[in-house]
N, C-alpha and C positions, 0 to 999 in steps of 0.2 A: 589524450582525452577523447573520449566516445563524442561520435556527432551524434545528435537528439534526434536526429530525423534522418537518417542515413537509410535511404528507398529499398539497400539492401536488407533491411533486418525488419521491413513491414513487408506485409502478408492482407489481401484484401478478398477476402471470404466469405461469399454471400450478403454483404454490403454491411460487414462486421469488421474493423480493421487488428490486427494482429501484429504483435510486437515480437519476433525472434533473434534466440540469444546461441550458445552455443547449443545448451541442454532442452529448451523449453520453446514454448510456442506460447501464449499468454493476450490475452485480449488487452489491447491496446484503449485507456481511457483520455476523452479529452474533455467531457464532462463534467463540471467544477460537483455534482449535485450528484452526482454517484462515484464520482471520490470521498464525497466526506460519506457518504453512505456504506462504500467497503471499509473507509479508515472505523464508523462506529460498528459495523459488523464484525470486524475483525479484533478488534480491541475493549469497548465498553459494552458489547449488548451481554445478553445473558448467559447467549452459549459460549463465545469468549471468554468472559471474566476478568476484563483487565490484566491480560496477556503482559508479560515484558514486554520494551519494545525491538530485542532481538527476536522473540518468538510472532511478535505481530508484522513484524517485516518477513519475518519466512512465510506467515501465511498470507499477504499480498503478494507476496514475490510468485508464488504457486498459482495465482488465477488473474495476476493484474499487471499492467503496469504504466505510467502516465511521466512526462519529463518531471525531473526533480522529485519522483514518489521518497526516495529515501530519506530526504531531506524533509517531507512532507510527513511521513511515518512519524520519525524520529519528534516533530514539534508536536503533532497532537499526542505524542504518548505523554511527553517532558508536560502538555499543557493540560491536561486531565485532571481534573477536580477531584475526583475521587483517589486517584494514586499518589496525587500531592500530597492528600489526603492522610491516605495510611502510610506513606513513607517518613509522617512527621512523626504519627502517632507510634510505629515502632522503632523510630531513631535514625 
């Protein structure tokens, strides 16, 4: 199991903290108020379009990342008004 805060895989950058993985480097969130602001950017706004939520996890995955995101991803997409939405209305 990955430790959440392991000193090796943060990066502190002009007083921006930075989360690195093998492939990437990704700004590091601890912000409860601009998490849900990537989770609606990336998922409900307009230029998204209510994305899957394997396609809205690739695009946080590509510019974010905060402990537990996946798990966080995954319930606002499941929680989504609008996708609950269409997912009745086409079966």
């Amino acid at each position: 199991m990955e430790k959440a805060y392991d000193e090796g895989r943060f990066n502190l950058l002009d007083g921006i903290l930075y989360h690195r993985n093998k492939h990437t480097c990704v700004m590091a969130l601890t912000d409860r108020n601009l998490i849900n602001t990537i989770l609606h950017e990336f998922h409900d706004s307009v230029a998204a379009g209510h994305l899957s939520e394997y396609r809205t996890l690739q695009r946080v995955k590509a510019c974010s990342w905060w402990p537990n995101w996946k798990k966080d991803v995954a319930e606002y997409c499941q929680t989504c008004d609008r996708c609950q939405k269409e997912k009745r209305a086409t079966g």
